[in-house]
N, C-alpha and C positions, 0 to 999 in steps of 0.2 A: 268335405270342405265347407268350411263356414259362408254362408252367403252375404252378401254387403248389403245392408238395405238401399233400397232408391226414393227417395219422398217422390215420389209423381206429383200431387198436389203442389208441396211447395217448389217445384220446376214449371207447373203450368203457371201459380198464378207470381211467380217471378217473369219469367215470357209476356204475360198479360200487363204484367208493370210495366214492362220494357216496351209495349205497344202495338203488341199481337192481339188477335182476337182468341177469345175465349175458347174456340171449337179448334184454332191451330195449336194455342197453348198445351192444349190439352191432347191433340195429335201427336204433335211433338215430343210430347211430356211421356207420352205412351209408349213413342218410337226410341226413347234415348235409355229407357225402361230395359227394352225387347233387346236392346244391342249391348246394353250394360249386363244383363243378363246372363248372354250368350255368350261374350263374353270374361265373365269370371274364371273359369276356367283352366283361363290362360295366365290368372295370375298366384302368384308364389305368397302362399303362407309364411309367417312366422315360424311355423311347424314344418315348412317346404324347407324353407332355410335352414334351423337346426338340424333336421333333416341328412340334406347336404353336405353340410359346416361337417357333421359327424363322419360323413363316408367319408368326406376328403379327408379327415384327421386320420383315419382308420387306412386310406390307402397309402397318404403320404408315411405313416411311422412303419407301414410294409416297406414301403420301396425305399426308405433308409435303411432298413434290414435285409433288403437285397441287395444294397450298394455294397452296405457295409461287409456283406461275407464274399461278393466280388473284387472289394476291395482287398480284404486276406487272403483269398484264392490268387490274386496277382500278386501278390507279396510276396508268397507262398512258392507260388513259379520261378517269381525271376530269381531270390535265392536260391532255390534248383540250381535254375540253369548258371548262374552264377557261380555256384560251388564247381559246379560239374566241369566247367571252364577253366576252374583255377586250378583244378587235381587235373586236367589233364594238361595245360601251359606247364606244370608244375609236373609233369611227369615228362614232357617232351625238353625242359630243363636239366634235367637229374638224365635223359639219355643222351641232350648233349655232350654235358660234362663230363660223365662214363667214355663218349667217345673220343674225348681231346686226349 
């Protein structure tokens, strides 16, 4: 990870403009340093993001191609059972009519 620079200098003697003394400007300037530091970390790259961006692209065009062959696999059934319904309506038909 790339690290961010922190001017120390130009935070202490911004602090010192502002009306602090010299030896807290520069405490401060140290401490905002140490915690900016620490953390980095925690934040997200450029590189984090593309990163990301790509896995989502790569899981989302999966789970369209999961839908999509769950979506034929149900199609696929209910014409099944569909057919399967109409030959036998279609046979309990043809044995009424044999029986009239």
């Amino acid at each position: 990870m790339n690290a961010i620079a922190f001017d120390t200098l130009k935070v202490a003697r911004r602090l010192a403009e502002a009306g602090l003394d010299t030896k807290t400007a520069e405490g401060l300037s140290e401490t905002f340093a140490e915690v900016f530091a620490e953390q980095q970390d925690a934040l997200a790259t450029k590189s984090d993001i593309r990163e990301l961006s790509a896995l989502m692209e790569s899981n989302t065009r999966e789970l369209r191609s999961e839908i999509r062959a769950e979506i034929r696999q149900a199609t696929a059934d209910s014409l099944k059972w569909g057919l399967g319904a109409l030959i036998a309506l279609l046979g309990l038909l043809f044995a009424a009519i044999k029986l009239t």
